[in-house]
N, C-alpha and C positions, 0 to 999 in steps of 0.2 A: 260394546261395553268398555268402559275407560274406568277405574279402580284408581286411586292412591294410598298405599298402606306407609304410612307412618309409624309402627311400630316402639321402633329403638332407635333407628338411627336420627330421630329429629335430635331425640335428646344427646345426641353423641359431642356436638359444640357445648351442650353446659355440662359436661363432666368429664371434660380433657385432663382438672386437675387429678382427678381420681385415676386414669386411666394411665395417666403419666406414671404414677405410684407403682402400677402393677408394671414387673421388672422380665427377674429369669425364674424366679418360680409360677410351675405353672405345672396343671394334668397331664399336659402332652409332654413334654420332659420326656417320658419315661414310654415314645413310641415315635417322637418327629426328630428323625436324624438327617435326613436331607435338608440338609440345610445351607450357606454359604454368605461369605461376607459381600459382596459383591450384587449394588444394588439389583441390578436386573436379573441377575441370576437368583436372587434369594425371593424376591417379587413373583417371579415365575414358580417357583416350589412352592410358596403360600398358594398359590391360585390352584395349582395340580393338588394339591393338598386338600383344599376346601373342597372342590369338587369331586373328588375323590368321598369327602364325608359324603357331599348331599346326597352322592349318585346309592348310598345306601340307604337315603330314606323312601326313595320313592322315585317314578319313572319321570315324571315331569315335572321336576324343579326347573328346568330352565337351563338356560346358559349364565351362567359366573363370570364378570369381568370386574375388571379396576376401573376406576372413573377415567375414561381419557382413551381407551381401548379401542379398535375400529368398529366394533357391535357395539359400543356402549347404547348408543341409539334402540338398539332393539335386543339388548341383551334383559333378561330377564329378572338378574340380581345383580344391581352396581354397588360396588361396595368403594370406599372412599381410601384412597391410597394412604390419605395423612395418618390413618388408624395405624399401617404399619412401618410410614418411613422414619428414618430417623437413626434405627440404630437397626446394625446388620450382625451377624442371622437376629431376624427379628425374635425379641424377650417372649419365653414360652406363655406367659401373662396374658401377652397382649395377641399372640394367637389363639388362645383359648378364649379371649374375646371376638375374633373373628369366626372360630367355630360356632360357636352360642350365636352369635349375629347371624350365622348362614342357615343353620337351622332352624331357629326360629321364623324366616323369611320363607324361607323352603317350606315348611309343614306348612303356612299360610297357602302356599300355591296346592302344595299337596289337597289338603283339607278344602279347598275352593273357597276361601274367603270371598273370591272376587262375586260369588254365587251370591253369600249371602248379601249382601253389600247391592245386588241384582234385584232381589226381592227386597228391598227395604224402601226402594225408590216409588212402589204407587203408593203405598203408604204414607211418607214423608213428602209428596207433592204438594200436596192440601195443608202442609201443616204451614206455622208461621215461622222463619228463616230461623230464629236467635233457639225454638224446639227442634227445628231438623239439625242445626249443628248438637242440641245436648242428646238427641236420638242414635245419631253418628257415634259423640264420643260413647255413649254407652255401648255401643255395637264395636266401635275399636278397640276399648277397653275390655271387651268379651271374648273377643278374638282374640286380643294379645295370653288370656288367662288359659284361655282353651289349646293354644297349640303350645304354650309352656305345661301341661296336664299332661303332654300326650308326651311332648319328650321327658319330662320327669321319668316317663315310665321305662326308658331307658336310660347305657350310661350318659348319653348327650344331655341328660338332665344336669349334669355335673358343670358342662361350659356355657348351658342356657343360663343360668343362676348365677355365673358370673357375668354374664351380658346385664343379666335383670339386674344385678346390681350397679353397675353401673350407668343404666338408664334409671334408675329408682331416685340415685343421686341426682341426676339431672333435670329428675319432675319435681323434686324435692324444692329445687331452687327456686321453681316458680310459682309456688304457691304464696300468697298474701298469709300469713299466721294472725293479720288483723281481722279478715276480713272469711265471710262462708261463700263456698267460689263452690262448682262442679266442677272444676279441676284437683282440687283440693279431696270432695266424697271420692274420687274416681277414683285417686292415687289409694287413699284407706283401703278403698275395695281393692285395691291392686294387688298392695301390700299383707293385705289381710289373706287372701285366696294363696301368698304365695309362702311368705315368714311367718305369720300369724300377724299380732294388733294388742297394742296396749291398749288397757281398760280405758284414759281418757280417750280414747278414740272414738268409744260408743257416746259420750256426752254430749247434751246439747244440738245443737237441731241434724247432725250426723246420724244420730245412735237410729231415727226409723229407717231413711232411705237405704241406710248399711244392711241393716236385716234383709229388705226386700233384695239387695245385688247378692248378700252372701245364700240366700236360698237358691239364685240364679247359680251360684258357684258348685254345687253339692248336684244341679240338674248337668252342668258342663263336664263334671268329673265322671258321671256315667255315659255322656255321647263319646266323651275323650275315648271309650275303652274300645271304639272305631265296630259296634255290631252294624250290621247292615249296611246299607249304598251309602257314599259319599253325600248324592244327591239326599236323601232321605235323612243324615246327618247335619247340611246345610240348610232344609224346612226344620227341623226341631230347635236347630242354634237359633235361626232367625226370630221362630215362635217364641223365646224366652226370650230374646233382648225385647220383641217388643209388648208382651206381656208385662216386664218388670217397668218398660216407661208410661204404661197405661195408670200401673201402678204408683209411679213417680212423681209424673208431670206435672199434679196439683201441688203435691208438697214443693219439689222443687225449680218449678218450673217460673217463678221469680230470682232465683239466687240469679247472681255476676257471675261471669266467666273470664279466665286469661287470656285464655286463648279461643278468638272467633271467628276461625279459618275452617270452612268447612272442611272434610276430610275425605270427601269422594264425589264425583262428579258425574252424572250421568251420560250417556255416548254425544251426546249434540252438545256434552262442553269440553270434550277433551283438548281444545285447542287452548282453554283457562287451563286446565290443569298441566299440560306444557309448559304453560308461561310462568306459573307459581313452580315448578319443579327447577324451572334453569335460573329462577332467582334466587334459589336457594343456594348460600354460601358453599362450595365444595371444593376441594383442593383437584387437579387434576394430573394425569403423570405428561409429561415432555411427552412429546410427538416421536424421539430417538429411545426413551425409554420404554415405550409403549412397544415400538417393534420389536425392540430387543426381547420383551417377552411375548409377547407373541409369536416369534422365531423360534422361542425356545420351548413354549406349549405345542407350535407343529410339527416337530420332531415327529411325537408319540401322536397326533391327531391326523384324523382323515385331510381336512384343509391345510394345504401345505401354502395355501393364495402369499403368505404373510414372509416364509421363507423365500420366494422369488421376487418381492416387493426389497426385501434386506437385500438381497445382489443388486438388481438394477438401479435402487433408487426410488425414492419418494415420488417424486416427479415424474417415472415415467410411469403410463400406463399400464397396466398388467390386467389379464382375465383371471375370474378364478379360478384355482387350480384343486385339485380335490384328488386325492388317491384312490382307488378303487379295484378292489380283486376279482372284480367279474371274469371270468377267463373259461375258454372250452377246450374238450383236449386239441391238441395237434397231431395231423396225422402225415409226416413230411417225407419224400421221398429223397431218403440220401443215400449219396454215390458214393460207394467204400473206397473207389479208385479217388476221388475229387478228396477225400478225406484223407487218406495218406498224403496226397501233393499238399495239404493244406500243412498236414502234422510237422511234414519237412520243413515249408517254408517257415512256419513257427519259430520250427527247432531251430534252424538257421540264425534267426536274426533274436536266438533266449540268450541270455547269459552263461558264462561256462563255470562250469563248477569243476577246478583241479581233482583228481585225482590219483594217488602214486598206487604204484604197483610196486612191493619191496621184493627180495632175495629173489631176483632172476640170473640166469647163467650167463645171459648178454642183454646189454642196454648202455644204460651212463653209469657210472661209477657212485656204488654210495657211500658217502665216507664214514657213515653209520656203521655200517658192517664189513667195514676191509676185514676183520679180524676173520670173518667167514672164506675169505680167497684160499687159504692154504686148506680149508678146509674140505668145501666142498663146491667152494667156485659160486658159491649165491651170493654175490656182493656189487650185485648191480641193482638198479631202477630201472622203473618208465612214468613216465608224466602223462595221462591224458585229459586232454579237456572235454566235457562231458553236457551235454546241453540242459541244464535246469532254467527252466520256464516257472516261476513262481510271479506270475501277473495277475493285477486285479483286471477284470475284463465286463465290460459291462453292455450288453447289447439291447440295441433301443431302436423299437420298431417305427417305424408310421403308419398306424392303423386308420389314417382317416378315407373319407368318402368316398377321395378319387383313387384309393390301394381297390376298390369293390369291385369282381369280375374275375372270373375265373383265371386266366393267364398270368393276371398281375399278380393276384395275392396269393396264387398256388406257386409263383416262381419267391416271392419273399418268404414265405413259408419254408420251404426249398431251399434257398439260402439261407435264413435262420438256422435251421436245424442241420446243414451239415457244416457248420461254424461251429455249434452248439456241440457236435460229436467231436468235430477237431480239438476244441482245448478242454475234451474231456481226458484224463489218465495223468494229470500232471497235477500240479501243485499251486494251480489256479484256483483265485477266486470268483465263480463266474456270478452275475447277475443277468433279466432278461427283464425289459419294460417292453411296453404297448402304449401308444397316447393317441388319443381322438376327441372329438369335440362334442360333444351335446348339450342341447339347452343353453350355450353360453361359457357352457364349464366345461375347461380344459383335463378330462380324466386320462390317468394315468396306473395302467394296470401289470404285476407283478405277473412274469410267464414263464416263471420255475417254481416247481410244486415237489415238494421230494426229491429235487434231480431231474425231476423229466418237467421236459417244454410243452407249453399248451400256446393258445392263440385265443384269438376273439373277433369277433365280426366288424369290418371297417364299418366308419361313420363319422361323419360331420367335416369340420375344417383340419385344415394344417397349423401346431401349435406347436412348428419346431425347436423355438428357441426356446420358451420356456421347458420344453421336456427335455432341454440337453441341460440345464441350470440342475432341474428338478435330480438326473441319473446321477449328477455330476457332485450334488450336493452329498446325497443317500450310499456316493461308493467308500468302501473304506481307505481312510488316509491313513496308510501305515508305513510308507516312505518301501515301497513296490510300486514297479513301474505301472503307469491303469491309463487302460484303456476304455473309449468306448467307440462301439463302432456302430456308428447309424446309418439304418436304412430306409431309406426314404425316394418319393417319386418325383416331389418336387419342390416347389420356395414354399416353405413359410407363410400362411395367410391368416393368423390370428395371433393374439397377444404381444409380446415384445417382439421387437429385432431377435431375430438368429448372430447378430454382431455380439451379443451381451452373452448367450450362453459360450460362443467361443472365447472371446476372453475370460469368462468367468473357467472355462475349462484352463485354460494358458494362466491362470492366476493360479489354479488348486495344483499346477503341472498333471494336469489330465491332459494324455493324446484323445482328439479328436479324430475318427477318422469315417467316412461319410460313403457311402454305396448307392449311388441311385442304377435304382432299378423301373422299370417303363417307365422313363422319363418323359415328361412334356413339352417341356421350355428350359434345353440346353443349358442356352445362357444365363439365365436367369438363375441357374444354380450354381453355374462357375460362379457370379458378382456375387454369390452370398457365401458359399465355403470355399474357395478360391482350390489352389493346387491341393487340397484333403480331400480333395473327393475323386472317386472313378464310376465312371458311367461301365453297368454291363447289358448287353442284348440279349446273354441265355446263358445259360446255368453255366456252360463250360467256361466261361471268362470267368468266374469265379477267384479260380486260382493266385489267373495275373494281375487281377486288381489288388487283391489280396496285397501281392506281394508289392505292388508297386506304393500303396499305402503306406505299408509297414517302413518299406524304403525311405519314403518320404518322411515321414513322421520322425524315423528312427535318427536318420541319417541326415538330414536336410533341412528338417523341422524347424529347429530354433532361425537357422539364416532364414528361412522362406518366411517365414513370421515377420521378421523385422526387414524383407525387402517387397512384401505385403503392406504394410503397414506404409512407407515410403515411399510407394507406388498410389496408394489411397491418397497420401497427401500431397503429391504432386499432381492428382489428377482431380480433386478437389480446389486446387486453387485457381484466384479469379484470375 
């Protein structure tokens, strides 16, 4: 089935003047504070906004996007960006016209227009082209009456009526006032169902076909009140549209029309209905503003695909990426002894936090308290430095296909959790990821629950580099040193380079620091994490990897980066 609902937004290009008018006052006023001068930033809180309303009318509204968006193609309600640019934080006005637009579109999906619209097509086969377009508009003009009846009945009836007004203006303009047109009866019945209708309205050859649409209106305002099935609401809607054109068709089934573009296509024309859809004027967003919000709606959303697209680049390839909390407990065997040597080396290479020790009988001399010498001799110090470890620490598993089997993933498991006990007791911020591949999609699953570590069952490919982009994005930058330390078997074999999440780590000043464990292919791991990384054989090396890591990174890091870097390009050229 192929649908096209025209609604409100055809008329949205003939009543820019109007729409222009409406400013900063507005309903919302007085509940949308998120808001920001700052295009793409403020673009992105209209959309988290909007969808935020639909997602209270009902479960399958769709997905919401801007025109220009990477789903536009198959997103479900495209809303036209020109509506809100121009002036930042957009005029409470003119989102209250975006709300009424979104609603209104939404309840159509809600309520199954697309159903009725289903059932109109054996009907309308047989008939002659210039009756199925006035059949249609009576059916779009029913539908637009009927899902404005239903939001009436709440407070979204408040921003639908500001939309209908502004589409009312814009059907307003194309009416002939010389001539009797069924664009013309449609709008009266529009109008009339919505504000009421001045008495010259009923005159002259209007006054019957009116009667017959407004008894339709008084049947639509009791299916509106939603008793019984959807289904069984979309048979009674249909039966009245085409009862009232049985009743029509002789009287007005001579008038002219304005407009005589059909308005729904059946499934063997959806490839017209494509082609009239992309001909149709629409402003689109820049290809750098479009990611910009979509980076900033995957924050809070499952699809992160759009954040790893903003690091790398347009240009390069990227799989998608999708967050995912599926997780099982862990059941890890840690070694209390391996966990002290861990605690030390930590504490070793933390930061010192001074501490004095005042009024001692022997030390250094304080010149705070000489007055105490003749006293009772307390007029000394001592200075110790004291190991404070306040790191963000972020550990990032590789849960894919080749971690599967007993040895392998019971010794990561094993190493995870006694990492996981060592930078417990301090002043750490810890994190724990998992990433494997399925279906195509690079998932990425969260493995601290309360405090305690859980695990998940390996599968699919290696999707190292985007899951170090991904940990690296998600850690907090609060100018504390952070680390992330990943475990992993072997290279990289889906999505971007592993080159792109290390510098994007060396960009955020995230230490990288890398553990392969039943490793495969050696080398193949040196040429991708260079001197960050340590190979272990069994749980006991643990320690000195550990520490040779930490070494590196702490101590070495920045020169090894930049004689890394120099050694690539010397050994890259021709």
């Amino acid at each position: 089935m192929c649908s096209q609902q025209m609604p409100l937004t055809k008329t949205m290009d003939l009543a820019n003047n109007k729409l222009a008018n409406i400013e900063d006052e507005g309903i919302s006023a007085f509940w949308r504070k998120n808001i920001s001068t700052l295009e793409s930033t403020e673009l992105a809180n209209v959309l988290r906004a909007l969808r935020k309303v639909a997602g209270h009318l009902g479960k399958n509204v769709g997905l919401i996007e801007w025109l220009g968006m990477s789903c536009d193609g198959g997103a479900d309600i495209v809303l036209d960006p020109a509506i809100a640019q121009g002036r930042y934080p957009v005029p409470y006005g003119k989102f209250d016209y975006l709300v009424g637009l979104v609603t209104h579109e939404a309840l159509h999906r809600i309520e199954w227009s697309d159903l009725v619209w289903k059932k109109s097509e054996p009907d309308s086969e047989g008939m002659k082209i210039i009756h199925k377009i006035m059949f249609q508009k009576i059916i779009h003009a029913g539908e637009d009456i009927y899902v404005d009846y239903i939001s009436d009945q709440s407070v979204l009836g408040l921003y639908t009526k500001v939309t209908r007004t502004v589409a009312m203006e814009g059907a307003s303009r194309r009416i002939k006032p010389d001539k009797v047109t069924i664009d013309e009866l449609l709008y009266l019945w529009w109008r009339s169902a919505s504000n009421g209708i001045e008495d010259k309205g009923y005159q002259g050859e209007y006054q019957q076909p009116l009667q017959i649409l407004q008894g339709v209106c008084a049947e639509l305002k009791r299916i509106s009140q939603r008793e019984k099935t959807v289904t069984y609401r979309c048979e009674e809607r249909y039966r009245l549209y085409l009862k009232a054109w049985e009743d029509l068709k002789d009287i007005i089934g001579s008038w002219q029309m304005v407009d005589k573009m059909l308005l729904w296509y059946p499934a063997a024309s959806c490839e017209e209905q494509k082609t009239a859809a992309k001909a149709a004027p629409k402003s689109s967003l820049s290809s750098k503003v479009a990611l910009d919000i979509e980076t900033q709606l995957a924050y809070d959303s499952d699809d992160i695909t759009s954040i790893i697209r903003s690091v790398v680049g347009e240009n390069v390839e990227v799989a998608p990426t999708s967050k995912w909390d599926f997780n099982i407990p862990s059941h890890p065997v840690v070694d209390h002894q391996l966990v002290a040597r861990l605690k030390a080396i930590f504490q070793s290479y933390a930061d010192r936090k001074i501490m004095l020790n005042r009024g001692l009988v022997s030390g250094r001399v304080d010149k705070r308290r000489l007055y105490r010498a003749p006293i009772n001799a307390r007029c000394f110090y001592d200075k110790h430095g004291i190991a404070y470890m306040d790191w963000n620490i972020c550990l990032l598993i590789d849960a894919s296909g080749s971690m599967r089997g007993g040895s392998n993933w019971r010794m990561v498991e094993n190493t995870v959790g006694t990492i996981h006990k060592a930078f417990r007791g301090f002043q750490n911020h810890l994190q724990a990821y998992a990433y494997f591949e399925t279906d195509g999609i690079c998932m990425i699953s969260s493995l601290i629950k309360s405090g305690n570590l859980l695990s998940i069952p390996p599968h699919g490919q290696t999707a190292s580099g985007q899951a170090i982009i991904a940990a690296a994005y998600f850690m907090l930058h609060d100018g504390r040193r952070s680390f992330i330390i990943h475990i992993t078997d072997g290279e990289s074999n889906f999505g971007c380079d592993v080159q792109y999440g290390i510098d994007y780590c060396r960009e955020k000043n995230v230490h990288l620091v890398t553990l392969g464990c039943g490793y495969k292919d050696k080398d193949a791991m040196l040429r991708q994490y260079g001197k960050t990384i340590q190979f272990i054989d069994h749980f006991g090396q643990l320690p000195h990897a550990i520490e040779q890591l930490l070494k590196w990174t702490l101590i070495y890091g920045k020169r090894h980066s930049t004689a890394l870097d120099n050694h690539k390009g010397q050994k890259n050229r021709p």
